[in-house]
C-alpha positions in Angstrom: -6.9 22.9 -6.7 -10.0 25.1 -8.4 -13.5 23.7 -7.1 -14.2 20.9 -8.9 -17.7 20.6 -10.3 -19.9 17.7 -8.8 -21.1 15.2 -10.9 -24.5 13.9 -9.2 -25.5 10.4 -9.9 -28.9 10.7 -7.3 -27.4 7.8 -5.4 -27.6 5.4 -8.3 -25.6 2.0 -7.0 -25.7 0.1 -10.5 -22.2 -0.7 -10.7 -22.7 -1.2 -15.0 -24.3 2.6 -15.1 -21.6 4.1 -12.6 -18.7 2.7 -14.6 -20.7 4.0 -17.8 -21.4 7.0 -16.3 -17.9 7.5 -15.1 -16.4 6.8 -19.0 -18.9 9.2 -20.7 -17.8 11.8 -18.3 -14.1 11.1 -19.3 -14.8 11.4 -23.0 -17.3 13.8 -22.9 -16.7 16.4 -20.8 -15.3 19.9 -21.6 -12.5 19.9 -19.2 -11.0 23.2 -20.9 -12.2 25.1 -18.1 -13.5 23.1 -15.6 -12.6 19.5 -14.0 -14.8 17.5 -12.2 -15.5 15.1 -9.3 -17.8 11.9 -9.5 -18.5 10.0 -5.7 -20.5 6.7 -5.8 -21.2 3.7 -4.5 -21.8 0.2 -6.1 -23.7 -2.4 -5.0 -21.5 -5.7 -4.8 -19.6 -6.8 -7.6 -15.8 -6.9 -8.4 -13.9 -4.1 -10.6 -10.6 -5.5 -12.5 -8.5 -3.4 -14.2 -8.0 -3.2 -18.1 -5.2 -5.5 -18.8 -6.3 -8.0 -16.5 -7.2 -11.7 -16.9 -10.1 -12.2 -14.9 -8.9 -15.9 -14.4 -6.3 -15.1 -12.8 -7.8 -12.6 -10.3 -11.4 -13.3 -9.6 -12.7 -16.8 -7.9 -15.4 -17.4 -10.6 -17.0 -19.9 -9.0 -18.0 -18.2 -5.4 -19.4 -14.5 -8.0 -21.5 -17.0 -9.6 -22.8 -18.7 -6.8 -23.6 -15.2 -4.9 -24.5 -13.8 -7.8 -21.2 -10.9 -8.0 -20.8 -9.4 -11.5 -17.3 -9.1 -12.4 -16.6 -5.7 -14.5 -13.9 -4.4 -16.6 -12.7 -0.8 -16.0 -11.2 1.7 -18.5 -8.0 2.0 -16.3 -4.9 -0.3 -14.8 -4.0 -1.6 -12.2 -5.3 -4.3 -10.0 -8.6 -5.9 -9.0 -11.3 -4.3 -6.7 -14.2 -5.3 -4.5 -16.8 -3.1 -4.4 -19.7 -3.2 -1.8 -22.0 -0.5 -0.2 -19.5 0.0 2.5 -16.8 1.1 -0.2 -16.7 5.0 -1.6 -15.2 5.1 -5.1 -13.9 9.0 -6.2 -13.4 10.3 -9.6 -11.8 12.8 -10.5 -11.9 13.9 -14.2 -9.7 16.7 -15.2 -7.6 18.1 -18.0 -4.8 15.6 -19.3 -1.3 17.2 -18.8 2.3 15.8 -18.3 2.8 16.9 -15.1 -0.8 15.8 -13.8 -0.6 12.1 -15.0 0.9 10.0 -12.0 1.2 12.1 -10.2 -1.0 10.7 -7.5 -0.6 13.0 -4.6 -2.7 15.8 -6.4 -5.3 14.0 -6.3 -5.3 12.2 -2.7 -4.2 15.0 -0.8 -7.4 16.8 -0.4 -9.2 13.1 0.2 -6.3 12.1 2.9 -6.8 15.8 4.6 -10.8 15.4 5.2 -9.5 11.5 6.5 -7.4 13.0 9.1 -9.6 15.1 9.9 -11.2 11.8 11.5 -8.0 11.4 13.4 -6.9 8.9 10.7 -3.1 8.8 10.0 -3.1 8.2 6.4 0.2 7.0 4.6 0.9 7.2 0.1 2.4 4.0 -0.3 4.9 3.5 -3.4 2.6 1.8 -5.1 -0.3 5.4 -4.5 -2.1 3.3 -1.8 -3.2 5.0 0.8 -2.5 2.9 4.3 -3.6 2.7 7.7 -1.7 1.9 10.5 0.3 -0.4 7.4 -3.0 -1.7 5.8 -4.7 -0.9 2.8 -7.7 1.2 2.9 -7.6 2.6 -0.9 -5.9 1.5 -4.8 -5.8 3.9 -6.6 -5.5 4.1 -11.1 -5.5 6.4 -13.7 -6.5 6.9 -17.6 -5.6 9.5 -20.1 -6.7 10.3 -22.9 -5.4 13.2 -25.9 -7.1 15.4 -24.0 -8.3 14.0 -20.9 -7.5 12.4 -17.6 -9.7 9.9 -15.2 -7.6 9.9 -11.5 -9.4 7.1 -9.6 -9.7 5.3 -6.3 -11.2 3.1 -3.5 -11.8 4.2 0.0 -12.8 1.3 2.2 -15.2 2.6 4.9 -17.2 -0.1 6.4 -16.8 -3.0 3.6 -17.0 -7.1 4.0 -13.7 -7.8 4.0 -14.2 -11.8 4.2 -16.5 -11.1 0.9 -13.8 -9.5 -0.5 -11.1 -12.2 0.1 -13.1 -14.5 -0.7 -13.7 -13.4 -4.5 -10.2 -11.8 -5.0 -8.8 -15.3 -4.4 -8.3 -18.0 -6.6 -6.6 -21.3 -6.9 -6.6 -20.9 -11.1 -4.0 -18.2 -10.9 -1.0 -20.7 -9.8 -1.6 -22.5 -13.1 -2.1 -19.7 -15.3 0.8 -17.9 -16.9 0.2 -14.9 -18.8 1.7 -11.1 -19.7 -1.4 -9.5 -17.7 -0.9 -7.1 -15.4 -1.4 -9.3 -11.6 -2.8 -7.9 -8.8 -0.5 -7.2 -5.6 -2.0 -8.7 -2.2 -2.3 -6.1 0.4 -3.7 -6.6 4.1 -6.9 -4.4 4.1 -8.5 -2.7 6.6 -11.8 -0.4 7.4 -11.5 3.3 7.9 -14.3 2.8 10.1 -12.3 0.4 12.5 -9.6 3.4 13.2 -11.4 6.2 14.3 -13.6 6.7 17.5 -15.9 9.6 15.5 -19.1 9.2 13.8 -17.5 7.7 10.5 -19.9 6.6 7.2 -20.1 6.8 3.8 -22.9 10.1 3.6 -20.4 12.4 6.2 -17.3 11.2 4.3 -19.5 11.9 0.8 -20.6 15.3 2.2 -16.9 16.2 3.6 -15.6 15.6 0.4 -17.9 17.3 -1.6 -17.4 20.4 0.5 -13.5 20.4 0.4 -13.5 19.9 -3.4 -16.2 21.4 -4.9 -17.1 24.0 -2.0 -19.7 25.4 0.3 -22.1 25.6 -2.4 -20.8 23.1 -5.5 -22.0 23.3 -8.6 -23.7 20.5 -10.5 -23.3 18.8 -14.0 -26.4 17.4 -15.2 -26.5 15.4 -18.4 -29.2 15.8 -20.4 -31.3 12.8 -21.9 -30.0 12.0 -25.0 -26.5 11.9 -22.8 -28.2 9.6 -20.5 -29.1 7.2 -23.1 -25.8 6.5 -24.7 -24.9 6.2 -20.7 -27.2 3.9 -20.7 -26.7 2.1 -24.0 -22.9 1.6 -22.7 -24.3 0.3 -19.6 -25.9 -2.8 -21.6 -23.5 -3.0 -24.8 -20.5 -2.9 -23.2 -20.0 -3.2 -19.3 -22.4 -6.0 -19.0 -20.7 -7.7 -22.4 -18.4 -11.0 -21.8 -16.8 -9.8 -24.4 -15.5 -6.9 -22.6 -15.8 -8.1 -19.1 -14.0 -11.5 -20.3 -12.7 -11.5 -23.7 
């Protein structure tokens, strides 16, 4: 794989402007030449995927009483918790046959700079990546005529009773619908697996490296980009009519 070229968000953790962000770059960017990579972090909320019923996945009652939005991404596949101690990766390249699912591309540079850890990393069936048999990343994709989002989770140091807590709910047993459903998976923490210096900045900066090289370069946006980034932020991530509807 080419260096990718680093997409720098200046540690912004608004889950509505990352997930903004992270759709402008899809649409947007000239992938002709060059793809790209995109690392962030969101502060708590829960991610569900685009065919979802948010009923079905999401315990509505405990996000509103601590206050977790509930977002709708671009992509498939199943719901997400996302928390401070949870790296999301990006990669947004040039849509071809060959590229879309296949999912090992795009994890095999992430589950090299993991082992590097002394972390024995496993692709599940499902392009998970595992842990000693639990789940420490989902991964999804998007494609467009022309270009292609490759997306995933890497649990570092998350709340995992946060996380079961929200991605359960009693409401799913009595609702019956064509959605996709999420599949349960025992979770764990990268952190909890490795006796080295493990967080989300080294893992952040090894990745960078490996991808984009020794010295990356940068896409910047420029200000009227920013603004529509913006404007999606507002008009659509934070709609209900998106998020719910």
């Amino acid at each position: 794989m080419d260096p990718l070229i680093y997409i720098d968000n200046h540690d912004q953790t608004n889950p509505y402007l990352n997930l903004a962000l992270e759709e402008y770059a899809v649409r947007h960017l000239d992938v002709s030449r060059h793809a790209y990579l995109f690392l962030y972090v969101n502060d708590p909320c829960v991610v569900v995927g685009k065919h979802q019923n948010v009923l079905e996945e999401v315990n509505l009652k405990t996000a509103a009483q601590y206050h977790i939005p509930v977002i709708r991404r671009i992509s498939g596949g199943g719901a997400v918790y996302h928390d401070q101690g949870n790296l999301n990766f990006s990669y947004i390249t040039r849509h071809t046959l060959k590229d879309f699912n296949n999912y090992r591309k795009f994890l095999q540079p992430i589950i090299e700079v993991l082992e590097s850890y002394g972390l024995h990393i496993d692709i599940t069936e499902r392009n998970n990546l595992h842990v000693d048999g639990n789940k420490v990343s989902g991964n999804a994709q998007f494609s467009s005529r022309e270009h292609m989002l490759s997306h995933g989770t890497l649990l570092v140091d998350s709340d995992i009773s946060s996380m079961q807590a929200l991605l359960k709910t009693s409401l799913s047993q009595r609702f019956h619908s064509r959605s996709t459903k999420s599949i349960s998976s025992t979770v764990t923490n990268l952190a909890d697996h490795t006796a080295l210096p493990f967080s989300i900045p080294g893992l952040k900066n090894d990745l960078i490296k490996v991808l984009c090289g020794s010295n990356p370069a940068y896409h910047t946006f420029s200000e009227p980009e920013l603004q529509t980034i913006r404007s999606w932020a507002i008009n659509r991530y934070q709609s209900w009519a998106w998020n719910y509807g």
